[in-house]
Structure formats: C-alpha cells, structure tokens
C-alpha positions in Angstrom: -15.7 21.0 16.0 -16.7 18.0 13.8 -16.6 19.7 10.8 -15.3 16.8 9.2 -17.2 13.7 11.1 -18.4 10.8 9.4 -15.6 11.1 6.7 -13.1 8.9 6.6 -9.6 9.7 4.3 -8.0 6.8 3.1 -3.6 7.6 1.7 -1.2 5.7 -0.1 2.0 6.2 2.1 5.3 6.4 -0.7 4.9 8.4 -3.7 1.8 10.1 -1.8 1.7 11.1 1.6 5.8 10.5 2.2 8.2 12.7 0.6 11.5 11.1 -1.2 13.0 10.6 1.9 10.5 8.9 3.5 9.0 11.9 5.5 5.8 13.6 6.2 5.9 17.8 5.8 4.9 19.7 8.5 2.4 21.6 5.9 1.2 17.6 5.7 1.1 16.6 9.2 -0.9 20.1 10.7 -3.6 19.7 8.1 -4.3 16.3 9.1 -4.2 16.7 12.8 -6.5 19.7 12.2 -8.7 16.5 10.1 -8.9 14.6 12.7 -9.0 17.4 15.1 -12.0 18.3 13.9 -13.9 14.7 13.7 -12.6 13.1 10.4 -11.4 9.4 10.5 -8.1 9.3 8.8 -5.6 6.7 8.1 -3.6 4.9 5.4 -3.5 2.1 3.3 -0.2 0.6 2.0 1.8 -2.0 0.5 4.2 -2.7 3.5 3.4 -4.9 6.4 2.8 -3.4 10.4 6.3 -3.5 10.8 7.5 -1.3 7.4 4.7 1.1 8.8 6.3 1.8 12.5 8.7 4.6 10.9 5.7 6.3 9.6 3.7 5.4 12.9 6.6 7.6 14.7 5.4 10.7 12.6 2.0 10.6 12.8 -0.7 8.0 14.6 -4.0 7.7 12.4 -7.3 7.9 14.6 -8.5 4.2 12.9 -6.7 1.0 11.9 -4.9 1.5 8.8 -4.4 -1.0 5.9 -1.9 -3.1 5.4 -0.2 -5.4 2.5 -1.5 -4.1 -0.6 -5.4 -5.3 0.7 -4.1 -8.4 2.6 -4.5 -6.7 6.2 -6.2 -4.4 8.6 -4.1 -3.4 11.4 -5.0 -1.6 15.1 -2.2 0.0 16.2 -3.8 0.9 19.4 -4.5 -2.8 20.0 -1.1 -3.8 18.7 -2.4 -6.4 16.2 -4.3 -7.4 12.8 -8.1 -7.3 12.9 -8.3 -8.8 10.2 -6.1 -10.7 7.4 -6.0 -12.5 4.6 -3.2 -15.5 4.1 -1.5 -16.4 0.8 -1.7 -19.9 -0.4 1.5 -21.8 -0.2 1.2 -23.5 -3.3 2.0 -20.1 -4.4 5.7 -21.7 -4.2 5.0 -23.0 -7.7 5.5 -20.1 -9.2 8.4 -18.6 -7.1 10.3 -21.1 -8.2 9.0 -21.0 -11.5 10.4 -17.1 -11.6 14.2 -18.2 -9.7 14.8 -20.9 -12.4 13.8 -18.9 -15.7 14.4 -14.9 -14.3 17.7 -15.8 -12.1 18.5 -12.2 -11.3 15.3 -11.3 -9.5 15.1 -10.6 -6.3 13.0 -12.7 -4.2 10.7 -11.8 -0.6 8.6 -13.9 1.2 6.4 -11.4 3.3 4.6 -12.6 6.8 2.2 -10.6 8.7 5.2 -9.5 10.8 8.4 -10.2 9.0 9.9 -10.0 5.6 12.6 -12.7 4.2 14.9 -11.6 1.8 14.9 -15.0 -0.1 17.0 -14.2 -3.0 18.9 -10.6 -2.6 19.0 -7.9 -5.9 19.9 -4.8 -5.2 16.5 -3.5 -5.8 16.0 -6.0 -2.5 18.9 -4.4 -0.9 17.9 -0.9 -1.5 14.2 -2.0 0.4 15.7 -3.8 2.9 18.1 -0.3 4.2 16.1 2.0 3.2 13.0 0.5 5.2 15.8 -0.4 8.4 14.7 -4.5 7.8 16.4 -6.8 9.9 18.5 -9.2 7.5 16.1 -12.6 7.6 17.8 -14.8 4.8 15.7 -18.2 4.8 15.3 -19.8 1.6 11.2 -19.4 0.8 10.7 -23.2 1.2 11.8 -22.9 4.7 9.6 -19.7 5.8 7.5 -21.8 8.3 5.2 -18.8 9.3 1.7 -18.4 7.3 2.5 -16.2 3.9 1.3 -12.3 3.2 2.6 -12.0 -0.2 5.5 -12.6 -2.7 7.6 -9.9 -3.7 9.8 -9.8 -6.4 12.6 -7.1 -6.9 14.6 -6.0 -9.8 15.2 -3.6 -12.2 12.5 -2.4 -14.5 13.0 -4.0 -18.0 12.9 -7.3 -15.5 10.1 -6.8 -13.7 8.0 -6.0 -17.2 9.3 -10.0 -18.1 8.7 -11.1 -14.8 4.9 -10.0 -15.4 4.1 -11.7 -18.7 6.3 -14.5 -17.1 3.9 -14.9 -14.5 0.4 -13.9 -16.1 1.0 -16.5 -18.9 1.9 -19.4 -16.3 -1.0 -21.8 -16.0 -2.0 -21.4 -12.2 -2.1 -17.7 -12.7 -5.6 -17.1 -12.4 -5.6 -18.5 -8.8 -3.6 -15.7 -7.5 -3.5 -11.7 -8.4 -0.6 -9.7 -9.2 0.4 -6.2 -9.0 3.0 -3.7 -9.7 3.6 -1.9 -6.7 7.0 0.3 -7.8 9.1 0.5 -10.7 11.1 -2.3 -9.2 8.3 -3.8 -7.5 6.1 -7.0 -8.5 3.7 -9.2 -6.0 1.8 -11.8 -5.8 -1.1 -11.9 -3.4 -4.2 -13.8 -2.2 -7.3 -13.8 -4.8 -9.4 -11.2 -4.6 -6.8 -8.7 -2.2 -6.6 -5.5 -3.3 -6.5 -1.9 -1.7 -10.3 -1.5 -2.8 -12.0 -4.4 -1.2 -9.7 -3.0 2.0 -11.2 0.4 1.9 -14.8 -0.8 1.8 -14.0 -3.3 4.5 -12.8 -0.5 6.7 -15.5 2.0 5.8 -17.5 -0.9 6.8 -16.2 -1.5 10.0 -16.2 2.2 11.3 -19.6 2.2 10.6 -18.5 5.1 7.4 -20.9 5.7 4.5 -18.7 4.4 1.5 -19.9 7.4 -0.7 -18.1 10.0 2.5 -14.8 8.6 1.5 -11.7 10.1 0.4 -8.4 8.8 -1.0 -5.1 9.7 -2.4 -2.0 7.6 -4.0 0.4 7.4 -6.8 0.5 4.2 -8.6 -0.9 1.0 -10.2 -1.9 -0.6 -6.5 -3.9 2.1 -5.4 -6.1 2.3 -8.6 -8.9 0.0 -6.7 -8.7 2.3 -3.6 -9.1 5.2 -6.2 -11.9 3.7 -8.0 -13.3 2.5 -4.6 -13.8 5.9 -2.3 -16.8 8.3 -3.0 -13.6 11.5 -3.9 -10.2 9.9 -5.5 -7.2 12.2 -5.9 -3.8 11.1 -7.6 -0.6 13.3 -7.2 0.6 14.8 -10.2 3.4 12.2 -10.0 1.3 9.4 -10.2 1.6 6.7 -12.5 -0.6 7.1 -16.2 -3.3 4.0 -14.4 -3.7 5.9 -11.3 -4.3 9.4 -13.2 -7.0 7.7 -15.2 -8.8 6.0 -12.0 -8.6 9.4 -10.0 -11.8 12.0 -10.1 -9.0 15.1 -9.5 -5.2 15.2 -10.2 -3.5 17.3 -7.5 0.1 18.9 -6.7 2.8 16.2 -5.7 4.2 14.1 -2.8 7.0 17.1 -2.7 4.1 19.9 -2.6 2.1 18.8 0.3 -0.1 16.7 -1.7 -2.3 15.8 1.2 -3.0 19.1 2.8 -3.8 20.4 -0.5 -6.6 18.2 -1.0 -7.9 18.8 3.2 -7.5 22.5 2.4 -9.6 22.1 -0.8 -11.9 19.9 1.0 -12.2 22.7 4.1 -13.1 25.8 1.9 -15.6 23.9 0.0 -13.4 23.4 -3.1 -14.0 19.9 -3.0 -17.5 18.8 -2.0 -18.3 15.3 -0.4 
C-alpha cells in the first residue's frame, strides 16, 4: 500500500487518455485504479467544461478535483462545483465580432462554467456539439447573460491558421491568450490561464510537492502542463510542440498510453 502517495498524475483527456471514440481501455482504467489504489492522487486536466467531462466522469472518478477549461477552472466533483475559476472579460466581444465580420464561415462558442452556446454553427461546431451530446443552446454571444469561460472558434484547418494571425495581429490582443486546442479548434481565454498555472495550483492545493508530479497529453494546450510537472510524457501522436515540451515520448492514445507510463513508473523504469 501507498506505493505511490504523495504523487499526483495530471492527463490530458482527448488525444491522451481517451481513445478515438471517446473511451477509456480497460488496460487504461485497471492501471490507474491500481494508482490510486495504492495512494497516488490522480486526475485530469482538460479543455472542456464540468459538463463535457460527465461522460468521462461515468468511466472513471479521479481521487482529486480535476482541471477544467484549458486552465480557467478547478472542479470537485465530490462537492459538485468549481473551487476555483477564472472569468473571461466581456470586452472579449470585440474581437468575436471582429472574427464573424472578416472570417464569416467560423464557427462561433461562447463557453460558461456550465453551458456552451453554439453562437454561430460550422460543422466543425456541429461535429462537437453531437459528438460531446451538447444540448442545442443557440443565443447570439451578445445575449449570453451568464459570466464567460472562454471563446471558441470552430472551423476547418486552413481557417483556423487565418483565424490565428487574424487575432494575434488585432490591437487588444495582448489582453487576452489564445490557444489551439484541435486541428479545428481555436480559444480565447482569460490572461494568464493556461493548463500550467492549473497544475501548480492544484499541486498546491493537495498539499503535492510540484517536483512529484506527473503528466501526459497530446497537443499545443497541454505544452504548459508538460513543461509544468516534475515527469512530462507526450503520446506518440502528439502534436510536433507537445513532443518538444515532453521529457519522454510514449506509445499512443490507441496503445494504452497511460498505463504504459504507470507500468514504467511501477517497475522503476521511470523514476520520480
């Protein structure tokens, strides 16, 4: 017993810990609960809000609060509610409006803590709306009354690569932070948010030593959780930024990803 206490694993959920169909292996799922099983702290940090999380929540419950909104949320699932957030200014509506006049086929989201608006519909939107089962809330962004989370855009890719010099050359772009999330994916989020600072804010409030922390993911969001935790790993089908912030590359989200690197980590492969 506690073989693992006092460490505290940290996953990206799509692309890392989820297969393509948004499931979690069996190999996956019995190495963690042997983690935790044997006193390691485990949980995730993602880019969907509390409610995008509930199908993953129905697989497996981490022993901690898990992270939330590419950095913009810590969320207790035993409690039921955020512990902590972080709001998005609304004058953020500049720029959304800046992107639906001059990029008119993107897809716009207005993300609370507890819902998401699909604002302007793509299919890119579409496809995240069924895939993640999102109830069809169509209000036009100036009329989402609720305090904002973040701003995601949706499109296809050779849009999104405009949308991001679009946005990065606009002059209130330094107020804000941006990050590609998916191929199709681009958000906007509060100053300073990122999946790093969320990491050392947990490891902080479970009372964690930052340099016992491990973490996993796949793309350009999790590079500051990578470059954050004392052990990074990227899956092999990471992006090229998230390879180069990783300390080891490992097998796949298809290959059991995560129980190779608590397999690794239990026969002393992997030292921390």
């Amino acid at each position: 017993m506690n073989k693992f206490k006092g460490i505290l694993f940290t996953t990206d959920l799509d692309g890392t810990l989820l297969r393509k169909d948004k499931t979690i292996s069996p190999e996956n799922k019995k190495a963690i609960d042997y983690f935790m099983a044997e006193g390691g702290i485990f949980t995730f940090i993602t880019g969907r809000i509390p409610l995008g999380a509930q199908p993953v929540l129905e697989q497996l419950v981490p022993n901690a609060p898990f992270g939330c909104i590419n950095g913009g949320g810590i969320y207790d699932y035993s409690l039921k509610k955020m512990i902590w957030q972080e709001e998005l200014d609304k004058s953020v509506l500049e720029l959304v409006e800046y992107v639906d006049k001059n990029l008119p086929p993107m897809g716009i989201e207005v993300n609370t803590h507890e819902k998401i608006y699909f604002c302007k519909k793509s299919k890119a939107t579409e496809k995240h709306r069924t895939d993640e089962n999102f109830p069809d809330l169509c209000n036009h962004y100036t009329e989402v009354t609720e305090p904002f989370a973040k701003i995601l855009f949706a499109d296809k890719a050779e849009n999104v690569e405009l949308l991001d010099k679009m946005l990065k050359a606009h002059p209130r772009a330094a107020e804000f932070d941006f990050i590609r999330s998916d191929v199709e994916y681009y958000e906007i989020l509060p100053k300073g948010a990122s999946k790093g600072r969320l990491v050392k804010k947990l490891a902080e409030i479970l009372n964690i030593d930052p340099k016992k922390t491990i973490s996993a993911g796949d793309n350009d969001n999790d590079v500051s959780m990578l470059e954050a935790t004392g052990i990074s790993f990227a899956v092999s089908n990471a992006s090229e930024k998230a390879k180069e912030a990783a300390d080891y590359i490992t097998v796949s989200n298809e290959e059991h990803a995560i129980a190779k690197i608590l397999d690794d980590l239990d026969k002393g492969i992997i030292k921390i």
